[in-house]
N, C-alpha and C positions, 0 to 999 in steps of 0.2 A: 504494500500500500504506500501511494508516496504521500510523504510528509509534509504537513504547509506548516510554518510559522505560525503562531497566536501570540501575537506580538502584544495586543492589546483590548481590552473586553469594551463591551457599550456599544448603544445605538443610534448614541447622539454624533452630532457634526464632531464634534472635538475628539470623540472616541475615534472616528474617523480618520480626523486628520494624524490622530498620535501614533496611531497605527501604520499609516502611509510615511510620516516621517523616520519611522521605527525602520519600517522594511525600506528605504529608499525607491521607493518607485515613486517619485516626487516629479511635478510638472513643472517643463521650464519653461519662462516668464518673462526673460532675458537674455540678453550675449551681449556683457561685459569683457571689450577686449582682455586679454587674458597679458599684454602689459601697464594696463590700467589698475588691473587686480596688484599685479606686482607692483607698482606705484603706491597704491594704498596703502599694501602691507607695510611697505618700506625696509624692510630690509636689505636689496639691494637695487642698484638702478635697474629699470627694465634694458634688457637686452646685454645686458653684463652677465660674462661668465660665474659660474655655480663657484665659491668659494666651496673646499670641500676640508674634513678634516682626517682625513686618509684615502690612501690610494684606494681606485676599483678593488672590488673585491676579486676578481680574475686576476688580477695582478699578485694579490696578497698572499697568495697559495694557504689556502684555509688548511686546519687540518681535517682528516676522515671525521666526518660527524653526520651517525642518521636524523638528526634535526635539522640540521644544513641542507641535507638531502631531499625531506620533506618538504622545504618549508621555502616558497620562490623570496628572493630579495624584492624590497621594493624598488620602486628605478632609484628614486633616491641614496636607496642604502647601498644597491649596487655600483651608485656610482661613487659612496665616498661623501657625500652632502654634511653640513652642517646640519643641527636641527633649530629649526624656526615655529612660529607658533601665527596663528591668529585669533583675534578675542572679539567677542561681540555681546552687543548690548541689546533687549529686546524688551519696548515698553510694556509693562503691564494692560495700556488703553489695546487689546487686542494686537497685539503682533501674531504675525504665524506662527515664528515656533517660540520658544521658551528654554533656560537655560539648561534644563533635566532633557529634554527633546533633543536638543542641540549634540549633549551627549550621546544618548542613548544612540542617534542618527552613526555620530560618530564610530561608537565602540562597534558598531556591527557592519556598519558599509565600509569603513576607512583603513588599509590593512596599515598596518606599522604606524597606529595613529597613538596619541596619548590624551584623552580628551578629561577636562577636569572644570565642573560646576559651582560654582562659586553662589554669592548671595544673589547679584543681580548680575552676573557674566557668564561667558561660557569662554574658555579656551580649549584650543587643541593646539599640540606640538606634535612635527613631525620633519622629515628629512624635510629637506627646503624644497625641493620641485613637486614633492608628494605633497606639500601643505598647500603649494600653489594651486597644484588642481583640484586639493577638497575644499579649498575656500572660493575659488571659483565656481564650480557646482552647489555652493551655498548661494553666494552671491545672484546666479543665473534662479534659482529655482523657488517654489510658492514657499520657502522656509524664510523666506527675505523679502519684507516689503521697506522701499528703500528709505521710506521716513519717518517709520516705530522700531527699525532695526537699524543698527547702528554698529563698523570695525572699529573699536577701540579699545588700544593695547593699553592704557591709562586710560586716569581720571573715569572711570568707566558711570559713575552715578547719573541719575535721570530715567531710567529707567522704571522710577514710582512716583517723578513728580510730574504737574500736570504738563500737557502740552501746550508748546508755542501755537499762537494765535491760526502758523498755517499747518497746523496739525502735524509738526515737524516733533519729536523728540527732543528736550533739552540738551542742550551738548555746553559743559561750561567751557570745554575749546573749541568749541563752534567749526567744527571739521566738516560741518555739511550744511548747505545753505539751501534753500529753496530760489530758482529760477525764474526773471518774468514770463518763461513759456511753461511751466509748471512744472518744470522735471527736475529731480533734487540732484546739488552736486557737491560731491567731496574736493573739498580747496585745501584741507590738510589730509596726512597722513594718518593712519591708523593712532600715532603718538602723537597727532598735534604738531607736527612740520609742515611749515606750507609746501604746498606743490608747486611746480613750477607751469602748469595751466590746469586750470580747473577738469574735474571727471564726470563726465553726466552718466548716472546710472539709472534714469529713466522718470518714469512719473509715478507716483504712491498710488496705492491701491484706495477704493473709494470705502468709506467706511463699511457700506455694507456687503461689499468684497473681505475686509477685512474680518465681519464679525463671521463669515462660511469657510472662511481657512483659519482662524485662527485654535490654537491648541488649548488656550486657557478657560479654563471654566470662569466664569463670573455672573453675580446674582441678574446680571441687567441685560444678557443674552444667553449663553445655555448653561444652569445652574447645575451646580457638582448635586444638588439637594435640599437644598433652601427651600423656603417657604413665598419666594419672590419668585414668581415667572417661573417654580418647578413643575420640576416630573416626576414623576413617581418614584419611591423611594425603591430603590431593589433590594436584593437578598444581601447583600454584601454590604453596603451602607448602614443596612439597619444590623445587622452583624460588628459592625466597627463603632455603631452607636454602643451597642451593648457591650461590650469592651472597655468602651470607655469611661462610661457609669460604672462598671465593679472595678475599674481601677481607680476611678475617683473617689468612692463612696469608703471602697471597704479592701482596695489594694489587692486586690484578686483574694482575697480571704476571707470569703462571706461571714465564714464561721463566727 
């Protein structure tokens, strides 16, 4: 019998999308040059060679090892690459994905990837030309709406304050501006360096685009179970209710 992933349970839109972002079968949305991507990251110039921090591994003459065997290099690590990272920021006002998604995206589509969730961030590190193309496929697809989502390797907060006026995300180094043709553009770096010409990465999603891709539950469009604008409570909620009553009440020790 073949075997399909259950990536993720629920019948709602958000169950949905957390599941699609789980398994990577993710729709693309854009085609952000891929040395515009490398611009933003900034770690090196676009079209500059790979600093690496050891020879090819062909060169290296590995020893006899059945993991070595198993296990293909990535291009990166075949070639020897530094490891580089990208981080990103995703408003709570409905972004598509969310920092745990981000992950989760990561640790199962991204091979040789190192991906780690923070309060209101998500980073992955990885060989340098292998980070380039998972963050490019970020960047391209429904996990990234370009003005509740945000690359920044600092100062990362905004994330849970309100938004600017044109439905942009806070950014205290204002690394993305909004356009008078409406399409948002990054003027710094992932770290807050300015660029040397602006990046257009296209036009934001309309809010009610954003509230059918987005991964977050929230009482004001698809609620986890609340009493605002809910659905029905299922098995497993009202299960994690009662859980949390005998550990509130009597610490799992009724007696």
């Amino acid at each position: 019998m073949a075997y399909t992933p259950q990536y993720y349970p629920g019948n709602t839109s958000v169950g949905a999308n957390r599941r699609k972002h789980m398994s990577g079968n993710l729709e693309k949305l854009r085609d952000i040059p891929e040395a515009d991507v490398v611009a933003i990251m900034g770690h090196r110039a676009p079209g500059a060679d790979y600093p690496s921090t050891h020879p090819p591994l062909k060169e290296m003459g590995e020893p006899d090892c059945p993991i070595r065997q198993l296990v293909e290099p990535t291009p990166g690590a075949a070639a020897g690459d530094r490891v580089r990272y990208s981080q990103f920021t995703d408003s709570m006002y409905f972004a598509p994905s969310i920092p745990y998604w981000r992950s989760y995206w990561a640790a199962i589509n991204c091979r040789g990837a190192d991906p780690g969730t923070l309060s209101g961030r998500q980073i992955i590190e990885a060989r340098e030309r292998d980070i380039e193309a998972y963050t490019k496929k970020l960047m391209d697809s429904e996990m990234t709406d370009v003005a509740r989502c945000s690359m920044r390797g600092c100062t990362v907060h905004g994330h849970s304050l309100r938004l600017e006026e044109n439905g942009m995300m806070f950014d205290m180094l204002a690394r993305t501006e909004m356009g008078a043709d409406g399409n948002v553009y990054y003027v710094k770096n992932q770290v807050g360096i300015p660029l040397d010409k602006k990046i257009n990465v296209g036009k934001p999603m309309s809010e009610e685009e954003l509230k059918k891709r987005t991964t977050i539950f929230r009482y004001d469009n698809v609620s986890f179970g609340g009493k605002v604008g809910a659905r029905k409570f299922d098995e497993a909620l009202e299960a994690l209710h009662h859980m949390w009553e005998l550990r509130t009440k009597w610490g799992f020790r009724p007696e």
